[in-house]
N, C-alpha and C positions, 0 to 999 in steps of 0.2 A: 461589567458585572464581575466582581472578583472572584477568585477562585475557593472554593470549600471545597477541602481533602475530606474524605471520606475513608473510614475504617478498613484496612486493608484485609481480607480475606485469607483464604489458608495460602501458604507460600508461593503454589504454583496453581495456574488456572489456564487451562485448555479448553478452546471451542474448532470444531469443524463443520464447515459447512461448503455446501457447493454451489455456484451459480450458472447460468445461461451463460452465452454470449450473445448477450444483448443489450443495451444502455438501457431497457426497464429494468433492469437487476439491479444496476445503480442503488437506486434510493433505496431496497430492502438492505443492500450491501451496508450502507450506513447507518444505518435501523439497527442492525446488526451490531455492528461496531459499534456502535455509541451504547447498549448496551450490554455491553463484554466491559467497556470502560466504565461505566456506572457500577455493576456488579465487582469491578475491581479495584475503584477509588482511585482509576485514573484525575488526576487532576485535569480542570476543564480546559486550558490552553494545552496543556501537552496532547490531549486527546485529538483536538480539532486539525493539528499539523500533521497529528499521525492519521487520522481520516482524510485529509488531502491527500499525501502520499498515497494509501492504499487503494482511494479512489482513479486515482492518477494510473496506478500500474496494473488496475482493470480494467481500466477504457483505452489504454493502451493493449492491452491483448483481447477487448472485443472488436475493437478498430483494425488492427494490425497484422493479427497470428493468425489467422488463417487466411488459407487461397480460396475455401470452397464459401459457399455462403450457409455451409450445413449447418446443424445444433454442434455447439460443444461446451462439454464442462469446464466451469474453472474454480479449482479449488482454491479455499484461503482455510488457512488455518492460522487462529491466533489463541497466544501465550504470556503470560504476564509469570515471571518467577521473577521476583524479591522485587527489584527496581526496575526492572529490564522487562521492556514490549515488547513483541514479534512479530509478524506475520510473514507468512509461508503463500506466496500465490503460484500456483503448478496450473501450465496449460498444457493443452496438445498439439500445442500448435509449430509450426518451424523454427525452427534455432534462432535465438536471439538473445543474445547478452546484451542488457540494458548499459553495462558498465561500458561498454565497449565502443558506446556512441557517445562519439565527439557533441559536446553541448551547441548552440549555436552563436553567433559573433552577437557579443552584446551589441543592440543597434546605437546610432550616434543620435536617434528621436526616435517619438514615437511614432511617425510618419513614418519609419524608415523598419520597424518591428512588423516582424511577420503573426502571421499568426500559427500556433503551432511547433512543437519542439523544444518545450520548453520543462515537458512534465518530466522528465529523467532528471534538469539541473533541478526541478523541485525537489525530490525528493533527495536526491543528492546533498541538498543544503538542509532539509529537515531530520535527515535520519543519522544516527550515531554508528553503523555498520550496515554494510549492505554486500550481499553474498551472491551467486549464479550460478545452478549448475543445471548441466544436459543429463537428466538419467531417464533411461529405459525411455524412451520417445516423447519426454514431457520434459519442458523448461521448471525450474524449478529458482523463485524469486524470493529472497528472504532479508527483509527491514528488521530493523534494532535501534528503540526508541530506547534510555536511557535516560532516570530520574537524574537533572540536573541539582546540585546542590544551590541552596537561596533559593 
């Protein structure tokens, strides 16, 4: 299906919203996102790479960041100013810099591929900047999709 660009909106375009940790969140999560990108004439391939990523790095912190099996929030926040996408996902969960893990050894087959450890080199290979910080007891994860020219 080819891609139709759609009319881009006022320069800069903010949404916030919070979710569970939980894998139901998932699919409202992409509900979401997919229209944040509708609403802002994200192109239809750029969208879908930056919805695996974002997908990726909140089932990595529902799976992952916490010890307890409590509720917790996890916020995303996304941004589209001029060409440039963003998302912001803040947990409360223990420290962990995605940057900071080593990817896994490409396998020599697929008999020989694990399963799992792979969603950091995704988004690592989809996204155009990618940021990490520890403030006030929340991880703080920030993507940057950028309009490729052609």
């Amino acid at each position: 299906m080819p891609e139709t660009l759609r009319p881009l909106p006022k320069e800069r375009s903010r949404e916030n919203r919070s979710f569970r940790n939980d894998d139901a969140e998932l699919r409202p999560l992409s509900e979401w996102f997919r229209g944040f990108a509708i609403r802002n004439g994200i192109a239809e391939t750029r969208a879908l790479d930056f919805e695996l990523c974002l997908n990726e790095l909140v089932t990595n912190v529902i799976h992952y960041a916490y010890a307890d099996k409590g509720r917790h929030e996890i916020r995303v926040a996304l941004e589209r100013e001029g060409d440039a996408l963003r998302a912001t996902v803040e947990d409360d969960g223990g420290p962990f810099n995605p940057l900071e893990k080593e990817s896994p050894a490409v396998p020599l087959s697929l008999e020989d591929a694990g399963v799992g450890g792979w969603g950091i080199p995704i988004v690592r290979a989809l996204a155009d900047d990618l940021s990490y910080e520890r403030r006030d007891g929340r991880n703080r994860f920030t993507i940057v999709s950028r309009k490729r020219p052609g």
